[in-house]
TIBAKE-590193 format. One record per residue (C-alpha): residue number from 0; residue in one letter; x, y, z. Coordinates in steps of 0.05 Angstrom, whole numbers, padded with zeros to 5 digits. Layout:
N
<node NUM "A" <X Y Z>>
...
This chain:
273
<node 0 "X" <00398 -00336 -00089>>
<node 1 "X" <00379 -00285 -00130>>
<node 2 "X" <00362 -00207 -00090>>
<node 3 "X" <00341 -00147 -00124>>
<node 4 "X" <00354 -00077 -00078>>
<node 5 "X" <00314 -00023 -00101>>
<node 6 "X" <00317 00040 -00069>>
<node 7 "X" <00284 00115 -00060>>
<node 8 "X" <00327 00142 -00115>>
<node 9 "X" <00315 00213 -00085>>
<node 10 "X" <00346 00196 -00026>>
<node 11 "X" <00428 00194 -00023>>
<node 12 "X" <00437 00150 00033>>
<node 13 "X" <00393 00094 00004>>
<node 14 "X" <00433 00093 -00061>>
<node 15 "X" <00501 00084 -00019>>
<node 16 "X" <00473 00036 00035>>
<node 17 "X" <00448 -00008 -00027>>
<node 18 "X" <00503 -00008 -00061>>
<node 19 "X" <00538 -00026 00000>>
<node 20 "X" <00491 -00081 00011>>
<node 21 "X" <00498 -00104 -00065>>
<node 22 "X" <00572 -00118 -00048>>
<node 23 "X" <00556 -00149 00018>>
<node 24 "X" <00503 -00208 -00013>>
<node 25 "X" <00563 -00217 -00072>>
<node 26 "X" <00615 -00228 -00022>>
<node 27 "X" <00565 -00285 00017>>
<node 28 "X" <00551 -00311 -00060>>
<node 29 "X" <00492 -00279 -00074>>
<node 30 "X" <00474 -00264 -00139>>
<node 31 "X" <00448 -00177 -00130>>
<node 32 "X" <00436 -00125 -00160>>
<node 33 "X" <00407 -00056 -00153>>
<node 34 "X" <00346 -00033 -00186>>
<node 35 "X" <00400 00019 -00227>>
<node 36 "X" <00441 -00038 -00246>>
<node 37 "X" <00429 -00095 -00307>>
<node 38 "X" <00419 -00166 -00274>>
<node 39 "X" <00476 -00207 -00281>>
<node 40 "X" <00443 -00254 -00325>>
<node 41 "X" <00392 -00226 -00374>>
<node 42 "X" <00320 -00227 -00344>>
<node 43 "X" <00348 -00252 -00276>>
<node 44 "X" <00284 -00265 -00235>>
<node 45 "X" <00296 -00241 -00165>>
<node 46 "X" <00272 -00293 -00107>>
<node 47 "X" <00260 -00241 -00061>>
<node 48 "X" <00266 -00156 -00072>>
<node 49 "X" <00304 -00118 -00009>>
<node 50 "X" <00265 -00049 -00008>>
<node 51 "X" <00310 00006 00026>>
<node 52 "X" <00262 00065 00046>>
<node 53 "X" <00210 00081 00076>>
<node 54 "X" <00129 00063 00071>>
<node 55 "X" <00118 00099 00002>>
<node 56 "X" <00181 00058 -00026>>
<node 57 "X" <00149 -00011 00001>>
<node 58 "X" <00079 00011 -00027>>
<node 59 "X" <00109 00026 -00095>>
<node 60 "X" <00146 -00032 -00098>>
<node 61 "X" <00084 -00084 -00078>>
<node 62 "X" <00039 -00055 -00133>>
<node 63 "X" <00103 -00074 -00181>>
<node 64 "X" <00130 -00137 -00154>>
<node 65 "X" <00055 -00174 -00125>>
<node 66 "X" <00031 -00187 -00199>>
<node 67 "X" <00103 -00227 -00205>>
<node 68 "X" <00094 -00267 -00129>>
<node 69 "X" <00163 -00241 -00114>>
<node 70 "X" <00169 -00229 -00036>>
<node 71 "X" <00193 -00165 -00012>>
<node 72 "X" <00237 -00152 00054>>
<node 73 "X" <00225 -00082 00075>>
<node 74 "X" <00277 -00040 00104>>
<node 75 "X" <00273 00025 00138>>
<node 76 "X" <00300 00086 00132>>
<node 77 "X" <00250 00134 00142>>
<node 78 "X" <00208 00175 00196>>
<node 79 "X" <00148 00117 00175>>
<node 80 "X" <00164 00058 00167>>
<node 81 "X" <00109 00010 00192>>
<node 82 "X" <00110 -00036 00129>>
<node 83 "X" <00177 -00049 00143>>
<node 84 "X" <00198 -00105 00172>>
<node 85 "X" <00282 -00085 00197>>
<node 86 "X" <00314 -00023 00207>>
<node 87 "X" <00370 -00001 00170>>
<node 88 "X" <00430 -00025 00231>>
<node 89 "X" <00392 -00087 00228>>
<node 90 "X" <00415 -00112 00167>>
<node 91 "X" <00471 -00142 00179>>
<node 92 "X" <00452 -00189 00230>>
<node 93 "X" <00395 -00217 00183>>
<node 94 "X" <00431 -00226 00125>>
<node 95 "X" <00454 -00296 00136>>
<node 96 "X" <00375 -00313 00155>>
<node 97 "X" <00365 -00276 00089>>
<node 98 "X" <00404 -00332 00052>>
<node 99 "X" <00386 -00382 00083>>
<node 100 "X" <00309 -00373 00065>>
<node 101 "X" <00298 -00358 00141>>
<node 102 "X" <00230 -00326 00139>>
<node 103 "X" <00161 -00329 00130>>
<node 104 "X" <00125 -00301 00077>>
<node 105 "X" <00051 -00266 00096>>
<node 106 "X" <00009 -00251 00047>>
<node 107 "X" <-00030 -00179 00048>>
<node 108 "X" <-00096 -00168 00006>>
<node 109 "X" <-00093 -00106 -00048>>
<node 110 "X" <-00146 -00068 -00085>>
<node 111 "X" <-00161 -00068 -00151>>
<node 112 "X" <-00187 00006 -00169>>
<node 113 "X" <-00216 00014 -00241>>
<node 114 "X" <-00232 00080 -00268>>
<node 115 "X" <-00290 00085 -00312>>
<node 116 "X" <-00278 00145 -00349>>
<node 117 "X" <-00342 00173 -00387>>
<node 118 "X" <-00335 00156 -00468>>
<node 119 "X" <-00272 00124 -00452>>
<node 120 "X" <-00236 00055 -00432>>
<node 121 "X" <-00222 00028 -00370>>
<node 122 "X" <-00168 00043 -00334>>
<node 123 "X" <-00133 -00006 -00276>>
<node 124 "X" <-00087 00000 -00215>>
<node 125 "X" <-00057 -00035 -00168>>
<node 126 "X" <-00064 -00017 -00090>>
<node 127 "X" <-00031 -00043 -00020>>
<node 128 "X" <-00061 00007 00025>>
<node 129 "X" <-00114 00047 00001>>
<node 130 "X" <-00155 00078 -00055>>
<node 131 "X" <-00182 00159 -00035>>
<node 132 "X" <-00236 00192 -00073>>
<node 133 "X" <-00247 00267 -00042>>
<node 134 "X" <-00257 00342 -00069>>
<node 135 "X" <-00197 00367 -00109>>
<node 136 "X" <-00212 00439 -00069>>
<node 137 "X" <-00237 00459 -00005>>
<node 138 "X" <-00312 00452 -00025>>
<node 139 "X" <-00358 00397 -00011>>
<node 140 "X" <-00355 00335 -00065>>
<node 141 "X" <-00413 00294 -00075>>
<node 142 "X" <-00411 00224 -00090>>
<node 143 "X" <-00462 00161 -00107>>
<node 144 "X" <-00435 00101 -00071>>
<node 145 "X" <-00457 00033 -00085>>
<node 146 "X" <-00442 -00038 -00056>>
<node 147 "X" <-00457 -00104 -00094>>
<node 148 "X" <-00502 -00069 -00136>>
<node 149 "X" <-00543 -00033 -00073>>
<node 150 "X" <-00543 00038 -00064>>
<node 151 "X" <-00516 00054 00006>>
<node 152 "X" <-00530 00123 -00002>>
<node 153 "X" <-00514 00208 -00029>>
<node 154 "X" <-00446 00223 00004>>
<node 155 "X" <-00427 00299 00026>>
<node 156 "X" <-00363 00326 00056>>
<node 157 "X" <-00288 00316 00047>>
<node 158 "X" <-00292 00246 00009>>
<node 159 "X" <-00282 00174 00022>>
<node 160 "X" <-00214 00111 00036>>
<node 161 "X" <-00232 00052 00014>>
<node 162 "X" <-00179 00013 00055>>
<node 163 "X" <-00149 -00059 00058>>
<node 164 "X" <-00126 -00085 00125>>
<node 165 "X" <-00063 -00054 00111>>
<node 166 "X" <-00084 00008 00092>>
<node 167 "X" <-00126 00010 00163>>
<node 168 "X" <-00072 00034 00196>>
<node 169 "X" <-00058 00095 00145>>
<node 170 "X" <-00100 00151 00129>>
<node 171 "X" <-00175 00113 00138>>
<node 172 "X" <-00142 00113 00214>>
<node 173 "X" <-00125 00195 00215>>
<node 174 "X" <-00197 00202 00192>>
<node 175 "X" <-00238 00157 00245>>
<node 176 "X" <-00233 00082 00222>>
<node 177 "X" <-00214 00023 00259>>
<node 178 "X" <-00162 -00016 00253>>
<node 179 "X" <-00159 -00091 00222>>
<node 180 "X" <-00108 -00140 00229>>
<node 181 "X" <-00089 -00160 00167>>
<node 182 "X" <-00104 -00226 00174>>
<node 183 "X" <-00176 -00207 00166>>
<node 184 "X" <-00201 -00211 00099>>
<node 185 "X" <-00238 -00157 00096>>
<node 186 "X" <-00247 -00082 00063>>
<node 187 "X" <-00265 -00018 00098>>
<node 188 "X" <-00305 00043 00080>>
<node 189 "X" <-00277 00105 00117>>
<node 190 "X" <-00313 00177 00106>>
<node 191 "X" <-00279 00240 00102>>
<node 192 "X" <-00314 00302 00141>>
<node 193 "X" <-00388 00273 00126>>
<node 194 "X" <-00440 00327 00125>>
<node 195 "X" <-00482 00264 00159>>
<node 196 "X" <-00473 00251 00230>>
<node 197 "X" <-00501 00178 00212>>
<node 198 "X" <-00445 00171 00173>>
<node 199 "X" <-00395 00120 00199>>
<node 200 "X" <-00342 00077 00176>>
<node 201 "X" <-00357 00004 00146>>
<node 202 "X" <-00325 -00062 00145>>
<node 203 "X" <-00344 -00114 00090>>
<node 204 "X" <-00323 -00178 00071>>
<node 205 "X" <-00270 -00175 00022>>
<node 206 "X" <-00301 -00196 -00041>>
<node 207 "X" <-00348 -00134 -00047>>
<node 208 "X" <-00353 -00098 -00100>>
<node 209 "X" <-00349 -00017 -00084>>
<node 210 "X" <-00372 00033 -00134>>
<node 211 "X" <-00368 00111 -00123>>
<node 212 "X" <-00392 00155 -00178>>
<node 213 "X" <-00375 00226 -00175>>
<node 214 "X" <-00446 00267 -00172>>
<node 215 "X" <-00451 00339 -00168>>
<node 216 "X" <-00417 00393 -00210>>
<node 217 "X" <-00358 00384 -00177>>
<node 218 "X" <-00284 00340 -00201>>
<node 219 "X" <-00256 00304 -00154>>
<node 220 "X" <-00184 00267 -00146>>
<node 221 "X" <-00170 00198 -00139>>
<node 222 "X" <-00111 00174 -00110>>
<node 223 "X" <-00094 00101 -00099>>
<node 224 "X" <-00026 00089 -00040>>
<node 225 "X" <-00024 00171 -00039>>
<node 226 "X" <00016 00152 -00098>>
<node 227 "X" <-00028 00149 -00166>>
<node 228 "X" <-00063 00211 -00186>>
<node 229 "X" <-00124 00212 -00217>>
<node 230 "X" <-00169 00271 -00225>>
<node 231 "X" <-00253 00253 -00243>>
<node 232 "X" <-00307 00288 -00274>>
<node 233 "X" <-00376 00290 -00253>>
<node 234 "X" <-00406 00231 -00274>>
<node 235 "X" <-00351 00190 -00279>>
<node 236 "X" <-00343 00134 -00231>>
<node 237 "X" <-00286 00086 -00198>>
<node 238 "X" <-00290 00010 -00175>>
<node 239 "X" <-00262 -00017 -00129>>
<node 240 "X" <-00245 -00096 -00116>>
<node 241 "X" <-00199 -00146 -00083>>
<node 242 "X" <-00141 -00152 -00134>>
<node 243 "X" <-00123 -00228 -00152>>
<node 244 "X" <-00052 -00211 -00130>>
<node 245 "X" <-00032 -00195 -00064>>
<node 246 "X" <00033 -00165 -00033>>
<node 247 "X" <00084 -00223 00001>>
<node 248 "X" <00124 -00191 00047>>
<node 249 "X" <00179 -00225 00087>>
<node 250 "X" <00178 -00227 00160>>
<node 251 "X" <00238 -00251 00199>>
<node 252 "X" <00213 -00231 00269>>
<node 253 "X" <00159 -00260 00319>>
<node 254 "X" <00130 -00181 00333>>
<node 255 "X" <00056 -00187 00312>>
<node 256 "X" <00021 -00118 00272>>
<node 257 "X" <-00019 -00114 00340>>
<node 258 "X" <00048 -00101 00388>>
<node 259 "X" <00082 -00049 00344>>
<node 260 "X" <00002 -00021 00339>>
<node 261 "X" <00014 -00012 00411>>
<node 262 "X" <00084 00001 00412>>
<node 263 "X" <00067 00062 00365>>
<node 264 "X" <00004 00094 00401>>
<node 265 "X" <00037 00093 00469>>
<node 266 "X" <00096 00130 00451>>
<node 267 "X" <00035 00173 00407>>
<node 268 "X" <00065 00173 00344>>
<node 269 "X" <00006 00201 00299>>
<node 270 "X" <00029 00169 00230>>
<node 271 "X" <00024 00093 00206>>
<node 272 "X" <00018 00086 00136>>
């Protein structure tokens, strides 16, 4: 079996623990590597990627690995970790279930997000959780919003998620969206400080087609997992799809997203992207 590690390189104790853990598949027979090391065998293809981190290592690594179908087993070692599916003194009791192809595989639905830059090309990415289009300062932004080619309406305040399943649970959540399961196919529209008291989230079926145009005289900034940074003129405009990859990430235990939902808001943790 072939296992790729990668790792928060910022972060000392991830590079140890997967080296550690690079050793420890080797010794079972494993063929691994870290994401610092060359494969064994030129252009190895991994059968499933161990991600040690936290959320924003898991995010990056499903916008690299989904367009290649690779599963990814999420490991945490941060403060927010609700992508993940083990903690770190987990590990070694999994491992042989690891091996063994022990697990399931579920699939999550990502966003496509295409900038439309004016007098320029397209431009693509990749998202698991969410794509935000808000002011770049702390002034109003005003943005044309569109859905399968009908205008849903001018949009004033802080900006606007556009949010998979996943990404329910993240920031759309902080600003006054619902949650949804993930194995609801589905997208949501989540304002940000609306000047509009009518304005309220939205949940569509997952094969709409979102378009927000920046209006105004202000730029705003696009970001797509908190990750990609995109700043937009006026005038300029972003859409947003279901990608035709999705993120597979391995589960090994029988906890559904709705338990550790619960789990998290009793004990009032505020964070679960």
């Amino acid at each position: 079996m072939n296992i790729e590690i990668v790792f928060k390189s910022t972060k000392e104790q991830a590079r140890v623990l997967a080296r550690d853990l690079a050793n420890r598949l080797r010794s079972y027979g494993a063929v691994a590597w870290t994401e610092d090391e060359v494969p064994p065998d030129a252009g190895a293809r991994p059968d499933v990627v161990v991600i040690l981190g936290g959320d924003g290592t898991i995010l990056r690594a499903a916008r690299q690995y989904g367009p290649q179908e690779i599963p990814i087993l999420g490991v945490n070692l941060g403060q927010v970790g609700f992508l993940a599916e083990l903690h770190a003194q987990e590990i070694e009791r999994y491992l042989p279930r690891l091996l063994n192809r022990d697990y399931t595989v579920q699939e999550r639905l990502m966003l496509k997000v295409t900038i439309m830059p004016a007098g320029g090309s397209p431009v693509s990415y990749l998202g698991l959780n969410d794509a935000v289009l808000r002011a770049e300062t702390a002034r109003v932004v005003e943005i044309s919003v569109e859905i399968n080619g009908e205008q849903l309406g001018p949009f004033r305040g802080d900006g606007l998620i556009v949010a998979t399943p996943t990404g329910s649970t993240g920031y759309s959540l902080a600003a006054g969206g619902p949650v949804i399961l993930p194995e609801v196919e589905a997208l949501l529209l989540t304002p940000i400080n609306s000047f509009s008291l009518s304005s309220r989230p939205l949940v569509m079926p997952a094969d709409s087609v979102i378009r927000m145009q920046v209006t105004g005289l202000r730029k705003a900034g696009l970001t797509v997992d908190g990750q990609v940074e995109v700043s937009m003129e006026p005038g300029e405009m972003v859409e947003i799809t279901r990608a035709d990859t999705v993120a597979r990430l391995v589960k090994m235990k029988d906890k559904t997203l709705a338990e550790a939902l619960g789990a998290r808001l009793r004990r009032g943790e505020g964070s679960f992207a």
